[in-house]
ROTIZA-463611 format. One record per residue: residue number from 1; residue in one letter; x, y, z of N, C-alpha, C in turn. Coordinates in steps of 0.02 Angstrom, whole numbers. Each point is the difference from the previous one (the first is absolute). Example, Ala and Ser with C-alpha at 12.3 -4.5 7.8 and 13.67 -1.06 7.14 Angstrom:
BEGIN
{1; A; {660; -284; 390}; {-45; 59; 0}; {45; 60; 0}}
{2; S; {-18; 53; -36}; {42; 59; 3}; {-39; 55; 37}}
This chain:
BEGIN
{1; X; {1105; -135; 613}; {-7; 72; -11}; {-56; 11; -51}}
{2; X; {-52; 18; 15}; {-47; 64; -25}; {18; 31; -75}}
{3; X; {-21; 3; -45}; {8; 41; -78}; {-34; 63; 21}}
{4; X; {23; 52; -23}; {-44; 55; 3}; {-72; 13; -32}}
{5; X; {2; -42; -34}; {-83; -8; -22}; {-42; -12; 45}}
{6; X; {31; -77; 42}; {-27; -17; 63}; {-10; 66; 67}}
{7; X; {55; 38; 2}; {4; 48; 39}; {-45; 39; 10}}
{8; X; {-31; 21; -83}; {-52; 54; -11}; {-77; -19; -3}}
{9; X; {2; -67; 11}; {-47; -34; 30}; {-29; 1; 46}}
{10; X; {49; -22; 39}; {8; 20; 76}; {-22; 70; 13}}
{11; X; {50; 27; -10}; {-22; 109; 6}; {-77; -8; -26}}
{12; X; {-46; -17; -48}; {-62; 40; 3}; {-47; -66; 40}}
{13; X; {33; -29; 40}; {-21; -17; 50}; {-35; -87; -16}}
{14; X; {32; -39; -61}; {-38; -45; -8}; {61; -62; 7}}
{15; X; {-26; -56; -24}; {38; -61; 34}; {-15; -70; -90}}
{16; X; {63; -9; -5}; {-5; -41; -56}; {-20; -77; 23}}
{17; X; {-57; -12; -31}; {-45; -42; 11}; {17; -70; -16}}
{18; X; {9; -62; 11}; {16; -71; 5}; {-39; -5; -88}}
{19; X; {25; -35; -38}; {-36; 0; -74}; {-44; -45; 25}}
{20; X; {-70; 5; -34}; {-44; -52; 25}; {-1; -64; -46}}
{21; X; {-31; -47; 26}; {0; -65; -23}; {-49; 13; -80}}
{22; X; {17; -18; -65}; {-54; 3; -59}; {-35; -37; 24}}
{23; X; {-87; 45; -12}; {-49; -38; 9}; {-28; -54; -46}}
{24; X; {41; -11; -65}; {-12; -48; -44}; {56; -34; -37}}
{25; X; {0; -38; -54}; {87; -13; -28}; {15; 44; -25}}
{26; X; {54; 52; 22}; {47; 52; -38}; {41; 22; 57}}
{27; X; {41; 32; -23}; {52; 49; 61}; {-16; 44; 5}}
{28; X; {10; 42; 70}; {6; 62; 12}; {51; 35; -58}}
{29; X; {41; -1; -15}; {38; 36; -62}; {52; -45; -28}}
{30; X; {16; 28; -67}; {37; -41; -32}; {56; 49; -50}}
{31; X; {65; -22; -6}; {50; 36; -23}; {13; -8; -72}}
{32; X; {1; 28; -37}; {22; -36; -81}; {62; 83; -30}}
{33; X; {58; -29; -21}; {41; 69; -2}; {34; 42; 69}}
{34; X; {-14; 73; -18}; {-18; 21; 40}; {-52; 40; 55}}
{35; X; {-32; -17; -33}; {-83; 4; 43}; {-12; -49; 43}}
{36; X; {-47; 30; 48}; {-61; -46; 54}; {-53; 17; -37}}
{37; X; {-48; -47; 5}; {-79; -20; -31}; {-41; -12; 88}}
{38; X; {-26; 64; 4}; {-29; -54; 78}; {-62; 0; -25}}
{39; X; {-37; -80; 29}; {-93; -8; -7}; {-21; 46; 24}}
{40; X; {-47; -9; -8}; {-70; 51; 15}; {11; -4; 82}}
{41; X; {-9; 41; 47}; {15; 4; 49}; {-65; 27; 54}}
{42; X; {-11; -20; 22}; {-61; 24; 30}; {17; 28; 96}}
{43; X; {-52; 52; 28}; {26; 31; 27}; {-10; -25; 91}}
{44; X; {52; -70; 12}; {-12; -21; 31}; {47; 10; 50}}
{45; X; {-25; -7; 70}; {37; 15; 78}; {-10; -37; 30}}
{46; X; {74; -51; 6}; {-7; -57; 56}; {-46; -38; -32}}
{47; X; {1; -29; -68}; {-25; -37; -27}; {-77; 4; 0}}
{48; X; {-38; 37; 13}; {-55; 19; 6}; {-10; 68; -58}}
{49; X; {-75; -4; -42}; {-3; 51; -17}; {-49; 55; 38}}
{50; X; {40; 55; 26}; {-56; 51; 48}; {-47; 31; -40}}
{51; X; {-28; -18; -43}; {-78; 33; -41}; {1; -51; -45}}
{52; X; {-65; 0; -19}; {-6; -37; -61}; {-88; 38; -34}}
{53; X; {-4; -16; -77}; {-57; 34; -20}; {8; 22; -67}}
{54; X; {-23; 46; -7}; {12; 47; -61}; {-15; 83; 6}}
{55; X; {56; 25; -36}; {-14; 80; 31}; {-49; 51; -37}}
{56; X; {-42; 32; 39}; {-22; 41; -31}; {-22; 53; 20}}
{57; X; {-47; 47; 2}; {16; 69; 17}; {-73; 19; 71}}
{58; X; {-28; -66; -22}; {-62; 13; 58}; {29; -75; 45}}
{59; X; {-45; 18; 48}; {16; -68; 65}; {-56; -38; 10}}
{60; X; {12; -57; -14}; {-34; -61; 12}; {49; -73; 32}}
{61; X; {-37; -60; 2}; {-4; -49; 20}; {75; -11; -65}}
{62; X; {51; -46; 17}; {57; 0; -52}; {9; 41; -30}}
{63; X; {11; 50; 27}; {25; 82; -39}; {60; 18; 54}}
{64; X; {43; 28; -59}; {64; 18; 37}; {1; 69; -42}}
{65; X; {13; 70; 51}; {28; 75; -17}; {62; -3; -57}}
{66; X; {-15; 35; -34}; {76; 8; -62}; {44; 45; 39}}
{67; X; {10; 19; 79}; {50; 20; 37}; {26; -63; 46}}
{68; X; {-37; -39; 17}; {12; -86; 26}; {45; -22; -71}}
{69; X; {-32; 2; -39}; {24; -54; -65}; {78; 44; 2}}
{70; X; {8; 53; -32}; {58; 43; -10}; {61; -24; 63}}
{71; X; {-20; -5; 69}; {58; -39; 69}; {9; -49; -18}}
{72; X; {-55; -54; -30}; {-22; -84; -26}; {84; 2; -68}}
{73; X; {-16; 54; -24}; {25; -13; -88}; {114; 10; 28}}
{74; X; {-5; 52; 69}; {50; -1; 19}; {19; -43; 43}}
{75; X; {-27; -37; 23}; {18; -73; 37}; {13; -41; -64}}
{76; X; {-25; -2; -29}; {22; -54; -52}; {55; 19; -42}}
{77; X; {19; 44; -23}; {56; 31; -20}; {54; -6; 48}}
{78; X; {-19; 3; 82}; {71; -25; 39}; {28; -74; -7}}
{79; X; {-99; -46; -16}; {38; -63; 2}; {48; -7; -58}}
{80; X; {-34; 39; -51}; {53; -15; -81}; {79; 8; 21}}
{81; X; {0; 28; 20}; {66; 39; 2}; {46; -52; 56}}
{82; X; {-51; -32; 63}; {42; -55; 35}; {18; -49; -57}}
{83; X; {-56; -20; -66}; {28; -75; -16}; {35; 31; -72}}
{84; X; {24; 62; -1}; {67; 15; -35}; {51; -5; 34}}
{85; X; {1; 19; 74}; {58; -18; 31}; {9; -56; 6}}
{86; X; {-55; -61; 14}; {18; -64; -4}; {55; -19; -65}}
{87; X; {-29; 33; -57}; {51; -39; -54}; {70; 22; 18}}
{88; X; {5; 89; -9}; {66; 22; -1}; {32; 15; 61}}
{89; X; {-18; -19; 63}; {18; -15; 64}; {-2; 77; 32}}
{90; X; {31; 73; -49}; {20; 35; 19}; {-43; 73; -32}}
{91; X; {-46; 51; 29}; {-33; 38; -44}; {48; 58; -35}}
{92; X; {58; 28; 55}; {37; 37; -57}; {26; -24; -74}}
{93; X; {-6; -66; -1}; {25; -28; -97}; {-67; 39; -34}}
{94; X; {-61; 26; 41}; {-38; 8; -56}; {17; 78; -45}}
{95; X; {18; -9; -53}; {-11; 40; -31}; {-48; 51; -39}}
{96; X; {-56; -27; -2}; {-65; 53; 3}; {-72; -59; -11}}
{97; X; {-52; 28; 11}; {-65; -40; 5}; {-28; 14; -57}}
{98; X; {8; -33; -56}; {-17; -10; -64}; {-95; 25; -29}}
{99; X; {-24; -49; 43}; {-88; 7; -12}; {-31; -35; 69}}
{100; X; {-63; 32; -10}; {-28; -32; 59}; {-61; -2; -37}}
{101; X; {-38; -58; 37}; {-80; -18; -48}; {-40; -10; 76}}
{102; X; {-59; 37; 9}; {-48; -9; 37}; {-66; -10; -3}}
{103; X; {-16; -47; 11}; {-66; -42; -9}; {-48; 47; 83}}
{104; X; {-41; 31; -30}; {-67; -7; 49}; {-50; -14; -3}}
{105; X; {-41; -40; 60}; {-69; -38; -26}; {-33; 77; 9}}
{106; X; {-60; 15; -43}; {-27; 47; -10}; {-72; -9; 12}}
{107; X; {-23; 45; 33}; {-84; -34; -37}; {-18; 50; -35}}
{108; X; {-45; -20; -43}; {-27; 9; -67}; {6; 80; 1}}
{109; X; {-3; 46; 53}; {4; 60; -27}; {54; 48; 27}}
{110; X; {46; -44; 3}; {65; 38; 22}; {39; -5; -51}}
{111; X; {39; 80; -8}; {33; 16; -34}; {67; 15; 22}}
{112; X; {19; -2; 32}; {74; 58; 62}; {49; -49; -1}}
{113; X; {25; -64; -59}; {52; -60; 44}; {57; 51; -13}}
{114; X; {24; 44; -42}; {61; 34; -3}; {5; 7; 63}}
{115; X; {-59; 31; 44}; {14; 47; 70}; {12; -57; 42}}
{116; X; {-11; -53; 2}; {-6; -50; 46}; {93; -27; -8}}
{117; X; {22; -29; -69}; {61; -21; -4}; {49; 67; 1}}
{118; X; {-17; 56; 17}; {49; 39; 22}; {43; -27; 68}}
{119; X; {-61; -23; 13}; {47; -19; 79}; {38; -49; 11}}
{120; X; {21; -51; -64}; {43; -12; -23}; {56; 44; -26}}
{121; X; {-9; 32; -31}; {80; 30; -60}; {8; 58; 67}}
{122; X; {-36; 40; 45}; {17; 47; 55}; {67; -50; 27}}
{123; X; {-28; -47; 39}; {23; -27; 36}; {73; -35; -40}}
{124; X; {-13; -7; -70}; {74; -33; -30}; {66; 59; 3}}
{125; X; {-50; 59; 0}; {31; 70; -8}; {28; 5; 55}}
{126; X; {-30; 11; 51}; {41; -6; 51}; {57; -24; 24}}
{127; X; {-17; -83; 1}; {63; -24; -6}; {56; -4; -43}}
{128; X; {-32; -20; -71}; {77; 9; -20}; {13; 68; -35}}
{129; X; {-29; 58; 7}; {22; 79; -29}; {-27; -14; -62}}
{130; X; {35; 38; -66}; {18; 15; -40}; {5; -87; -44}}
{131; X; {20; -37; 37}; {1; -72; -27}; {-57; -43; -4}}
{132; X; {-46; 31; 50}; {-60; -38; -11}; {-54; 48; -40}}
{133; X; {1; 38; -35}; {-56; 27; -69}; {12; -53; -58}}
{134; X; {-55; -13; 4}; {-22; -60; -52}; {-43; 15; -43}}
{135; X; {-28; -39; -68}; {-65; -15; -33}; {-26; -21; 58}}
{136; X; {-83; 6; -33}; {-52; -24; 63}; {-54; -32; -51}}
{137; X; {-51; -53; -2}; {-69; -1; -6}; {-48; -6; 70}}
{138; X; {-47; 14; -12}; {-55; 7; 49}; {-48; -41; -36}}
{139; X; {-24; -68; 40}; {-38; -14; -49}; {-77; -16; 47}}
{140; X; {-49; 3; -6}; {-70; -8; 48}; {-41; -82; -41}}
{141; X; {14; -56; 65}; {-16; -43; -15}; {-64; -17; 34}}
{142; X; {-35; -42; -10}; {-52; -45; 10}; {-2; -36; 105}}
{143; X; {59; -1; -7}; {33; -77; 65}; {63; -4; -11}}
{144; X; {38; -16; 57}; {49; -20; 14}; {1; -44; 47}}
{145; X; {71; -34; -5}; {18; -58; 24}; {-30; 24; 84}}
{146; X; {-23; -59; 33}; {-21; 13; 65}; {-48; 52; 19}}
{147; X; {-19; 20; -46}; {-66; 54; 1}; {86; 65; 27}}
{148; X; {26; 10; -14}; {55; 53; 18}; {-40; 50; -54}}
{149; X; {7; 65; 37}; {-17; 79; -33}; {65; 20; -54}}
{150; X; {59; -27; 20}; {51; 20; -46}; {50; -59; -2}}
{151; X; {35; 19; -67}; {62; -41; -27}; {39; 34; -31}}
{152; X; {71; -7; 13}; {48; 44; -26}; {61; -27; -38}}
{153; X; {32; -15; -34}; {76; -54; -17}; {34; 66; -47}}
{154; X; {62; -15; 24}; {46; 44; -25}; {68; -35; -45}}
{155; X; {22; 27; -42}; {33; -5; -47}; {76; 30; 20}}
{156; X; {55; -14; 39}; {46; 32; 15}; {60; -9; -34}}
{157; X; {53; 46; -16}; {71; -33; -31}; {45; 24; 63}}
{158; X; {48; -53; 0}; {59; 3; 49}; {75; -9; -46}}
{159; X; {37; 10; 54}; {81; 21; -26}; {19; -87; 35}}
């Protein structure tokens, strides 16, 4: 049986994603207390990442739209949220989404990562209501792992 977290998943039409394999030594998330710690999570489908680059506001050759990056920043926020269920098996234990930290590769004259990791905390909103408003940083990096446009890891406490 299905958690209603899972349910409301389902309803806005999406599908909880297989946790992917870490691309280096660490885990997808880790439990200490009552919190999940998930890694940096990048915004991958079917083990593939569908863009890669850095975002910015004109289009070129490895340039990704900060409305691409923003879908990018909410794919990766679904994977977070699969390798919290990995720890606590079940998403109704979660009791609310603590912080979320989002890394975007930027180029040099982009400013907008708040707008971009919205599509993270939207999408946490969604699912879990009222339980998922969190702290946030937005932070505009250099590169990311795999040339990925975004990275997201979330900070969750469970019952």
């Amino acid at each position: 049986m299905s958690s209603s977290i899972e349910e409301r998943i389902e309803e806005l039409g999406l599908t909880l994603p297989e946790v992917s394999a870490p691309v280096a030594a660490y885990a997808p998330a880790a439990v200490t207390g009552k919190y999940v710690y998930t890694a940096g999570q990048l915004p991958f489908i079917d083990g593939a990442l569908p863009a890669t680059g850095v975002v910015s506001e004109t289009e070129g050759e490895n340039h990704v739209s900060p409305e691409r990056a923003k879908e990018l920043a909410a794919r990766s926020a679904l994977n977070a949220v699969a390798a919290v269920k990995a720890q606590i098996e079940d998403l109704d234990r979660v009791v609310r989404v603590v912080k979320v930290t989002g890394f975007v590769a930027s180029a040099s004259d982009f400013y907008g990562q708040p707008g971009v990791i919205d599509g993270a905390s939207t999408l946490l909103g969604d699912i879990f209501g009222e339980k998922g408003k969190h702290a946030r940083s937005a932070v505009g990096v250099s590169v990311l792992p795999l040339n990925s446009p975004v990275e997201v890891e979330l900070i969750v406490e469970f019952s």
